[in-house]
N, C-alpha and C positions, 0 to 999 in steps of 0.2 A: 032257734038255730044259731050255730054260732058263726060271727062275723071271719070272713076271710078278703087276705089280702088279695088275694090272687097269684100269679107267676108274675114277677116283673123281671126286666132284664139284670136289677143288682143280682138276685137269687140264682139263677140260671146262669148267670157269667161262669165260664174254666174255673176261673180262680176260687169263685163261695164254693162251687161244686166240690170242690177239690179238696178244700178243708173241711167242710162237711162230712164227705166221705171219711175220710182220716178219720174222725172223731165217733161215725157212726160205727166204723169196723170195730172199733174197742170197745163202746159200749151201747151201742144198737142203738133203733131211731127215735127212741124216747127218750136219750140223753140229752139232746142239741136243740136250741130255739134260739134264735135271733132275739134281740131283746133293745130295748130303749129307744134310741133316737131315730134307726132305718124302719122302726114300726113306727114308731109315732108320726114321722114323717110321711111314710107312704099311706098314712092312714089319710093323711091331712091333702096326699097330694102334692107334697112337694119336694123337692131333691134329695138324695139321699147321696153324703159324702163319705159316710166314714159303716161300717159296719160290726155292730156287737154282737156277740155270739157268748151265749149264757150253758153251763153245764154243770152236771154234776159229775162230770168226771174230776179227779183230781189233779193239780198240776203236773204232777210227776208224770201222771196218765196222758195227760193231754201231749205234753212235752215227748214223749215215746208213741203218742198214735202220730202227732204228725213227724217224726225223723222216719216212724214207719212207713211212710207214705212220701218217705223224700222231700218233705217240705222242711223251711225253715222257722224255728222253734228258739223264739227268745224271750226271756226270763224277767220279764219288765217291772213283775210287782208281783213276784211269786210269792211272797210273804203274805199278797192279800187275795192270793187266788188270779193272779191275771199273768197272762201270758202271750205275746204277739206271735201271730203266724203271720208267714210271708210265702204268699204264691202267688206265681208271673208277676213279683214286684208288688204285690199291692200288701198292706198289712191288714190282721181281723184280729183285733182283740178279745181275746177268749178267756174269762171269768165263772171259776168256780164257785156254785152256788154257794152262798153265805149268807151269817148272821154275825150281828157285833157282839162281842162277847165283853168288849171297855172301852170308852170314847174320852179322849178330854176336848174336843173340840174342833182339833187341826187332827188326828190320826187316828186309826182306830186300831185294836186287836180283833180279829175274826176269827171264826172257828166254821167249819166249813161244815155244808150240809148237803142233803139229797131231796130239799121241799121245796116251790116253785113259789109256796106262800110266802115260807120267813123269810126268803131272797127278795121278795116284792117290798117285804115291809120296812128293810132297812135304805131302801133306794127313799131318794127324796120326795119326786113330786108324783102325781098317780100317772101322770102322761108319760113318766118314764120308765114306768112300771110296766109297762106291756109286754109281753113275747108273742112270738108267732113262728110258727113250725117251721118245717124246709117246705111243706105243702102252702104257706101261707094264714093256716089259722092264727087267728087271735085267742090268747091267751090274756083276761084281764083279774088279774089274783085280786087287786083292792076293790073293784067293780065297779070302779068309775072312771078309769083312766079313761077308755074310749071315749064317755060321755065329755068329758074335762075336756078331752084335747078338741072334739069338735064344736066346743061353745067357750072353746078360747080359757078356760078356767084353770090358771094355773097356784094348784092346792096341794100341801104337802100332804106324804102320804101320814097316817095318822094325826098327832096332835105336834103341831106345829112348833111348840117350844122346845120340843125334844128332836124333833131332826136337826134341827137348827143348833143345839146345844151338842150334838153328834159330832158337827164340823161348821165351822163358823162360816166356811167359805158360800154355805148353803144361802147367806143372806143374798150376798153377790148373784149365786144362780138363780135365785128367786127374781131378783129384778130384770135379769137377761135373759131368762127363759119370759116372763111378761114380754119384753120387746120384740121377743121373737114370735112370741106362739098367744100371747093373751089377751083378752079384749074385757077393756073396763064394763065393770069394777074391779078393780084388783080385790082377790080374796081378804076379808078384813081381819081374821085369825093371825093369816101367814104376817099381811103389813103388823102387826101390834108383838107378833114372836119378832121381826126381823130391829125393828124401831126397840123393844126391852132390851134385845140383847148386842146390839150393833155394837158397844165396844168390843165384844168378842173379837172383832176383826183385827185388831192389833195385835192379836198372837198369831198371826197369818202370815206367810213369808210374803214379804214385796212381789214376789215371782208370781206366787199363785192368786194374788190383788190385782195385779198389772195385767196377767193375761186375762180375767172373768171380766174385767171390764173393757180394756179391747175388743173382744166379743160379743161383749153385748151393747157398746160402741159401732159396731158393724152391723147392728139391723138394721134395715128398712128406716124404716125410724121408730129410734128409740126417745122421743120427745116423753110420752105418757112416761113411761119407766124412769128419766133422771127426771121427773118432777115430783115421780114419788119419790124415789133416794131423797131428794132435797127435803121433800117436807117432812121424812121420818126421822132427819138426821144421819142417814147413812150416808148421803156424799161428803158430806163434812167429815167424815172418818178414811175419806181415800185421798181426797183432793184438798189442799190448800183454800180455805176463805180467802176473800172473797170469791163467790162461784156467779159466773155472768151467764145464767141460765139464757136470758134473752139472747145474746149473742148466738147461744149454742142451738136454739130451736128456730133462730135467723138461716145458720148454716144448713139443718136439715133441711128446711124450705126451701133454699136457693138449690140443694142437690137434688132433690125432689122434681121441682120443677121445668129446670134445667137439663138434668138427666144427665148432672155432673155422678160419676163414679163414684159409691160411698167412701169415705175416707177417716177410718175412724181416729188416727193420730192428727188431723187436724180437727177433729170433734173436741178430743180433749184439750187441743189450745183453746178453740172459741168459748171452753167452761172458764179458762184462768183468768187472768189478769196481765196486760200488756207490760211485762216488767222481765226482761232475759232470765235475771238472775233467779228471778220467780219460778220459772219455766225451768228452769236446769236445777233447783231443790225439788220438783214436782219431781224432774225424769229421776235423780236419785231416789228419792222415796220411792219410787215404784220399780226400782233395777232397771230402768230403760236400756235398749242398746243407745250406744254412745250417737250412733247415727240420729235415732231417733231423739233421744238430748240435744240434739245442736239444732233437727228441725223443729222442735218445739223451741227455743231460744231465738234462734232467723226468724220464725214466725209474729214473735210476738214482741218484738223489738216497736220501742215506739215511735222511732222516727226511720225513713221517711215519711211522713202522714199520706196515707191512702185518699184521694178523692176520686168522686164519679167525674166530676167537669176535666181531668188531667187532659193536657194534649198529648197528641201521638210523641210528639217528642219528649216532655215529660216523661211518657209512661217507656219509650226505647230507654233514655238515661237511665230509670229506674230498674227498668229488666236488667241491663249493663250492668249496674251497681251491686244488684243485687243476686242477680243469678236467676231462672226459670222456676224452681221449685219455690227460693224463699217467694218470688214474685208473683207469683199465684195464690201461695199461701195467704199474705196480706192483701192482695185483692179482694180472694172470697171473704176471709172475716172482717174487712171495713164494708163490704156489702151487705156483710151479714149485719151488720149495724145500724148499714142505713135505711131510712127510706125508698123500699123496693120498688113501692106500684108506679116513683116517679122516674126512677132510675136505670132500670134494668138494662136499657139499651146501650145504652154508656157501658156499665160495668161488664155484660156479657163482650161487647166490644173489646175492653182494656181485655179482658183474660183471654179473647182471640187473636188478638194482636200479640199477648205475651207470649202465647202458643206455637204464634205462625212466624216472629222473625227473630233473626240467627241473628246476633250480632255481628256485625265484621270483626276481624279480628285488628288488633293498635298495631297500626305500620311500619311503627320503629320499634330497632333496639339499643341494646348498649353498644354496639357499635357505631351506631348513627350518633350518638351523643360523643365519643369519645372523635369521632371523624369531625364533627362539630368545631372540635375543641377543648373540651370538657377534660379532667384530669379523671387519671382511675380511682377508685374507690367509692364511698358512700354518696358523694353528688351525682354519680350516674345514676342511680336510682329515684333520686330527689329529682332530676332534670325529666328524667322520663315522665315522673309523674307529674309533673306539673305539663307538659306536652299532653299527657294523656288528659289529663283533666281540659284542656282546653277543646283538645280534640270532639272531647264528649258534649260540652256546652255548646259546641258549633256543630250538634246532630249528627257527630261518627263522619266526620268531613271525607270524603271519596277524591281526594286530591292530595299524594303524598307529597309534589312538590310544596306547596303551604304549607305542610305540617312541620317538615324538614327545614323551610325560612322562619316558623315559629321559635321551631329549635333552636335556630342561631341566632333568633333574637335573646331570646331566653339566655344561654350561654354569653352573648356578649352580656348581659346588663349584669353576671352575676362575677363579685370577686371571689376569685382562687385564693 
């Protein structure tokens, strides 16, 4: 008897119904099946974000059943058969059954079909090879995706060196679908195709390197999976040597435990090396946005040095200096460094503290320095900061008259 999902609320929402519909009035209900991630997920029991929808109708077709049907109909990768709908706002990626007809690695040529099988056999791994009806059947063309996904077995479909050699990026998903969905042993085929051919990955735009490991940066924990990249030589082909694996399975631990919010752009600091400039060739190499370039460089900046024993007032000038984000940042990965079983209460401490106070905001301005005495130009700035620096040594002092006698100590002792 063959396995069914059942009705779950993604399938039965306005919106799948909707595109659905569209799709079956053009070519009836043996055209449309759901396919990869939202099966394999719901097989497994856990969330389902994004929904694929697999056809053998053709783009054009598909493109004119939904305007048919009043929906919207965009053209995202009609060259490879894919096409997004948008209903009540939500998008379904809907992909004309295919086969590769030329591969160099990074793109393909396809040619488009009406078999469930040769669509199954060009997808990667068997877990994502699955369909399943609008009724919820299971559909499994390789005959093992179902079995794979529930004993965690994450195996390409056929012979490993050749998906792999299909599109390099496959190494990448290999290792972030393991973090997501696999449980050791890692397949030993797929690791020995991923390890031959891992320079492949250098023909790979930055873009699509940067976001597969973001991602797969974002599991649960992904510790098993960069220990394998490590020992096949794959991380060495994304990330910058030296790689401080221990730091980085320090931070899943403390997030883990903690039940700190996964945070995958600080995962990839706690891999590097405490060097800014390190950190800002890493974010270009990988196209970062610039935001995230500057938090990986604030991050891994190597002074002020992070300790557990800091006082409260230490750790306020620091937040001060340094701002909320980077201050948190270098908190968790000098934790992540240290000795946790003695520490923890201290450091969970500093990153509450970080959390919970506001800095006050510095009392004076350039007006107070020029009231002072001060002449206009570049020494009002220099006099502020020297004010403010004192300010901050004496714990954010709450008494502007002192600050303001600082000042005019300051401004007498200095010549114009």
């Amino acid at each position: 008897m063959s396995e069914t999902l059942g009705q779950r609320p993604w399938m039965t929402a306005p919106e799948t119904v909707a595109v659905l519909d569209a799709l079956e009035a053009a070519g009836g209900a043996d055209c449309v099946r759901y396919v990869g991630g939202c099966v394999r997920n719901t097989l497994l029991g856990q969330p389902v974000s994004d929904i694929d929808i697999a056809t053998w109708l053709l783009p054009d077709a598909v493109i004119a059943a939904l305007k048919a049907a009043n929906l919207r109909a965009i053209p995202t990768g009609v060259e490879h058969g894919t096409v997004t709908a948008v209903a009540g706002g939500k998008p379904f990626e809907i992909t004309t059954l295919r086969r590769d007809v030329v591969t160099d690695g990074r793109r393909a040529v396809v040619t488009f079909c009406d078999n469930w099988g040769e669509d199954a056999l060009r997808r990667d791994f068997t877990i994502n090879s699955l369909y399943a009806s609008r009724e919820g059947k299971i559909f499994d063309p390789t005959g093992h995706g179902v079995a794979d996904a529930r004993a965690g077995r994450v195996v390409f479909v056929g012979k490993a060196e050749d998906r792999v050699r299909e599109d390099y990026l496959r190494i990448l998903r290999f290792f972030r679908f393991f973090a997501w969905y696999g449980q050791p042993p890692a397949n030993a085929a797929a690791l020995a195709a991923c390890e031959a051919l891992r320079d492949g990955i250098k023909s790979l735009s930055a873009e699509r390197v940067s976001k597969e490991l973001l991602k797969l940066l974002a599991a649960p924990d992904p510790r098993a999976a960069m220990g394998l990249m490590a020992r096949v030589g794959v991380l060495d082909e994304i990330v910058p040597a030296p790689i401080d694996l221990q730091r980085f399975e320090g931070l899943v631990a403390i997030e883990e435990d903690q039940l700190f919010e996964t945070d995958p752009l600080l995962r990839l600091a706690a891999l590097l090396q405490d060097d800014p400039l390190g950190a800002v060739q890493c974010a270009e190499r990988l196209r970062l946005s610039n935001a995230e370039r500057d938090r990986l460089a604030s991050a891994l900046a190597p002074t002020p040095i992070f300790k557990s024993w800091m006082s409260p007032r230490e750790i306020r000038r620091n937040l001060y200096r340094l701002g909320a984000q980077p201050f948190r940042d270098r908190a968790k990965l000098a934790w992540a460094r240290a000795d946790r079983s003695a520490t923890t209460p201290q450091w969970r401490g500093m990153i509450a503290l970080g959390e919970g106070w506001t800095p006050p905001p510095f009392p004076l301005t350039g007006q107070d320095v020029l009231a002072a005495g001060a002449p206009k130009g570049p020494m009002v700035g220099q006099v502020l900061r020297e004010v403010e620096d004192w300010w901050v040594e004496h714990d954010f002092i709450d008494d502007k008259m002192s600050t303001i006698e600082k000042l005019k100590a300051i401004v007498q002792g200095m010549a114009f």
